[in-house]
N, C-alpha and C positions, 0 to 999 in steps of 0.2 A: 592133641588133635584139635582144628578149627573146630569151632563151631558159629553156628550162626546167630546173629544179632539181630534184634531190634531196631527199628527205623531213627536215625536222633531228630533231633530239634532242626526244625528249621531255621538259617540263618537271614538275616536282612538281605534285602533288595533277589530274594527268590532262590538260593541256592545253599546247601549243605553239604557234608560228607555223611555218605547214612552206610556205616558200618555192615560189613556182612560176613564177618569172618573176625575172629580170633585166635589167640595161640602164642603161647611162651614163646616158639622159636622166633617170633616174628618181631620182640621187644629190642627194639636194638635204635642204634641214632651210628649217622656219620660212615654208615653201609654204604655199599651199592646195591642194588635191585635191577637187574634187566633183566627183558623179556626174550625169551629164546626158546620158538618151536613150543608156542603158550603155554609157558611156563617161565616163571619169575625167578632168579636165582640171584637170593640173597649174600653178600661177601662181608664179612668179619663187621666191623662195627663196634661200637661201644655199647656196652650191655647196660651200664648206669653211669649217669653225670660224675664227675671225676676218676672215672677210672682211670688207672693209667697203664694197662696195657689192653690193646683190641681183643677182641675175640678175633679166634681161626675157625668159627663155623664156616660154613657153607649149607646153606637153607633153600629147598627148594618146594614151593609154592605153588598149587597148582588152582588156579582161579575158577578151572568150571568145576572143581568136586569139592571147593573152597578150604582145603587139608595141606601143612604142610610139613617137609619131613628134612631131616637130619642127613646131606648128604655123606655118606660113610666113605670116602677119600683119602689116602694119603695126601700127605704135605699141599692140605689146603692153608692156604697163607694166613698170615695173622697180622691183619692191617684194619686199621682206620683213617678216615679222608681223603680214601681213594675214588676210581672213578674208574667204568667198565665199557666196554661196549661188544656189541654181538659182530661176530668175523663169520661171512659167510653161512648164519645160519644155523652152525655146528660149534665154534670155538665161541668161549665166552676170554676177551680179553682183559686183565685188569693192568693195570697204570698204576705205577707209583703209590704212593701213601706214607701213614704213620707207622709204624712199626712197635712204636713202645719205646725205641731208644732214637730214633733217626729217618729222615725224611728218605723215602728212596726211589728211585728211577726207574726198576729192574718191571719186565712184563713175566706176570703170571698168566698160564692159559687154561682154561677148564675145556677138553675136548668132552663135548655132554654125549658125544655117541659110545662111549667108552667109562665115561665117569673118571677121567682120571684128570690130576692137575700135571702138567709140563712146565716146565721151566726153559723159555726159550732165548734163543743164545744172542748175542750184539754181534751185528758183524766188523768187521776191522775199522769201517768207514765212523761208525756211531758217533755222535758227539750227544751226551746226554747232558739234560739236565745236571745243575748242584742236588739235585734234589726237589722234589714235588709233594706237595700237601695242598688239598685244599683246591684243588685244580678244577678243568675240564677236560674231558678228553671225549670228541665229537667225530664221530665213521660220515667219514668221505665218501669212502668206498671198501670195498674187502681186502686193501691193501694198503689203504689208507687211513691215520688218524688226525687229526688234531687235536693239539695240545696246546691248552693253555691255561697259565699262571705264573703265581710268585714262586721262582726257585728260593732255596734257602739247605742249610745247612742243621746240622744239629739244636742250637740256639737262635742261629740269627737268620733273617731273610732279606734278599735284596730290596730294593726301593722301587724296583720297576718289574715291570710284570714281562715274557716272555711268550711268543708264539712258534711251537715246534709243529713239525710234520713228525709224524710216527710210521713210516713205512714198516709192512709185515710180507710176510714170506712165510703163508702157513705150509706150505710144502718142505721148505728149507727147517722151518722149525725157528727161523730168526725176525730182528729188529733192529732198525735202525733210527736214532731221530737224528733229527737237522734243522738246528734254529734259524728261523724265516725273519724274524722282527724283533726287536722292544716296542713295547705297550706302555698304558699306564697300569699302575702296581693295583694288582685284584687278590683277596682271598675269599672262598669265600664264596665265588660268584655259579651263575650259572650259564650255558651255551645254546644256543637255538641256531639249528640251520634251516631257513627260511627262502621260499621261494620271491623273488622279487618281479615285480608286476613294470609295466610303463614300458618306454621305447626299447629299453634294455633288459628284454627279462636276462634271468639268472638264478644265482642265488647268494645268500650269504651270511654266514655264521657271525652272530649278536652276542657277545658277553654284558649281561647282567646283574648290577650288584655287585659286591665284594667291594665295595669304597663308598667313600660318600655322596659319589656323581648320582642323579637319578637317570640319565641317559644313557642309552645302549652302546657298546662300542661295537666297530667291523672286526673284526677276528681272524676276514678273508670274503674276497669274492670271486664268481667264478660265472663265466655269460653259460649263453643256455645249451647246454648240452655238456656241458664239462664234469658236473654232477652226478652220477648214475643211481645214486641212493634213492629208494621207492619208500615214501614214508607209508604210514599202516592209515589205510582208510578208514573214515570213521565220518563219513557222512551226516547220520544223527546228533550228532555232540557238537559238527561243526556247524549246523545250523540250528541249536538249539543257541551255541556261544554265538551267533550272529543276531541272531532273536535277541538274546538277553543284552548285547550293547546296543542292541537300535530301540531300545525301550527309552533310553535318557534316565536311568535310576542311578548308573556308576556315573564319579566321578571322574574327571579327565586329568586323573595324576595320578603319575607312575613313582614305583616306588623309592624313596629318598635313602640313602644307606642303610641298604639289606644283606645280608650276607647268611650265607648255608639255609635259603630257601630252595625251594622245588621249582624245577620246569619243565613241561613239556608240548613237543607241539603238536596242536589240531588242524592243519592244513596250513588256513594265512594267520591262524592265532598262535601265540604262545602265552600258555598257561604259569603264572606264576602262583603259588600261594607258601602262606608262613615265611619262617626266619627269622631271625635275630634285628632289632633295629638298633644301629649302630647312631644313632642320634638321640637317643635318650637314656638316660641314664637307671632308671627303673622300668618295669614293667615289658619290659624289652623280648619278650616271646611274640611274636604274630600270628593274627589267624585270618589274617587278608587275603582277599583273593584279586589278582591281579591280572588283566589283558589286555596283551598288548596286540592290535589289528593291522595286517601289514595290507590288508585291500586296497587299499588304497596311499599316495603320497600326498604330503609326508603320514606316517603310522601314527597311532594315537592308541594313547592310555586308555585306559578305562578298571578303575578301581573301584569293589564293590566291598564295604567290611561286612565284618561278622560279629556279633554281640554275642554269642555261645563262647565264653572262654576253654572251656575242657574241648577247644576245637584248634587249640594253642599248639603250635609243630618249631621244632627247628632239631636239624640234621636228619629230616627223613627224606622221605621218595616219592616221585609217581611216577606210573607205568602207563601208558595208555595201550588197549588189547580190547578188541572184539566191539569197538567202539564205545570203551567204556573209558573211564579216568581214574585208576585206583593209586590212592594212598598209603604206605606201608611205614611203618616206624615212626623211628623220630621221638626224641622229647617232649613233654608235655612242657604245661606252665610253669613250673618250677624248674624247667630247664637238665633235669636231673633224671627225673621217670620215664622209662621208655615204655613208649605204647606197644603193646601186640594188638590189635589193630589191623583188619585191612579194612579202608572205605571206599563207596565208590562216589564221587563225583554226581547230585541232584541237579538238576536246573531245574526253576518251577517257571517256567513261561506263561 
């Protein structure tokens, strides 16, 4: 059973995660976590640094009575490095992952009205992936996904990174994808779909991280109305994160080779914090927090650290809900311990 925590340490330049919830089921790294009908639904993950096969929980979180519980389902999958997204409200989609032996393509679906897991079918057209780890996978719309990453096979992964459309047919019960482009090669990274401001509004999804670029890639754009996705209001948070860049305390650098950080976004922010730094050779856990502000062109960095090291994440989550910014999982600084853990998101203004 959660329970509830103590306020932590504050971190430099005004902002911390002040824990409010604990719990076994929640120690995990390399999960998914989405929010669906507020409630957070945990998928498989790595229970400790070097395991080598995922966990097939399924963990479901409920943030206003801060308890969470063991969903009791058949053939919940048993993956890590995959990536999920909420279909319609009602179906939790997962995408590809690790399995334990092999990179794979296949969609699992959690229908949450029912509690059960579906295994839904490819229709004849599919061209999938070799394989996916490590990816993104970003809702369009309720019939739509985007997918992007390094394909790859049992051992080995290609040199260049991949952008597929993931059409669904939650009526049909099926899936299709359909490779749209080569990229450059990401693992690793993370995805933001962002509204875009000036003559043209729109919108358009940012891959972050997962190589050594510090600059964001397009992923896809789309002018205005093409979009139907309603991101979740959170008014408070988004002008407390507009408060805290216009103070001039973060720096104006974005992060250099990050890969398996968190991101989510608060209107024209997207929230990065933690991950692996892929440019140093020790000490290589983060507990940075990082925003990137699309108000304006061109967008601009804004990096704030953190001198709390047991504040250290790589392969965890955040969820943004009820206009709050909560934290779930993920490894500590030894890269090995999983946190049970949920935080939420301080700003001190």
């Amino acid at each position: 059973m959660a329970v509830a925590m103590p306020p932590s340490r504050v971190g430099v330049s005004g902002w911390s995660w002040r824990p409010v919830a604990r719990d076994a089921l929640l120690a995990r790294a390399f999960h998914s976590c989405t929010e669906l009908r507020g409630r957070f639904y945990l998928v498989g993950g790595l229970l400790t640094g070097g395991a080598r096969k995922p966990s097939s929980d399924t963990v479901v979180f409920d943030p206003t009575e801060g308890q969470a519980v063991r969903l009791e389902a058949r053939d919940s999958p048993l993956l890590s490095h995959h990536d999920a997204a909420n279909v319609g409200g009602r179906w939790l989609c997962v995408v590809g992952g690790w399995d334990g032996s092999r990179r794979l393509t296949t969609v699992k679906v959690l229908d949450t009205e029912h509690g059960v897991w579906e295994a839904w079918t490819a229709t004849p057209d599919n061209c999938p992936p070799a394989g996916l780890s490590s990816h993104t996978c970003t809702r369009l719309s309720d019939r739509e996904l985007r997918v992007a990453g390094r394909e790859g096979g049992t051992r080995t992964q290609r040199r260049y990174g991949s952008i597929y459309t993931l059409t669904l047919d939650p009526s049909a019960r099926t899936y299709c994808y359909k490779e749209d482009y080569h990229t450059a090669s990401r693992s690793g990274h993370c995805a933001a779909l962002l509204q875009t401001s000036g003559p043209h509004p729109g919108h358009q999804l940012l891959l972050f991280g997962g190589c050594n670029s510090a600059e964001p890639e397009i992923a896809g754009q789309w002018s205005q109305g093409k979009i139907k996705e309603e991101p979740p209001i959170a008014p408070r948070l988004m002008e407390q994160l507009a408060r805290l860049v216009s103070k001039g305390q973060g720096s104006r650098q974005g992060p250099q080779g990050l890969r398996h950080h968190s991101c989510s976004v608060v209107g024209p922010f997207a929230v990065l914090f933690g991950g692996e730094s892929l440019t140093r050779a020790r000490d290589t856990i983060c507990n940075d927090l990082y925003i990137y502000d699309t108000r304006k062109s061109p967008s601009l960095w804004f990096h704030f650290p953190c001198a709390d090291r047991g504040l250290k994440r790589v392969g965890h989550r955040t969820c943004l809900w009820n206009d709050q910014l909560y934290l779930v999982g993920g490894f500590g600084e030894d890269g090995r311990t999983a946190n049970p853990q949920v935080c939420i998101l301080d700003l001190f203004i």
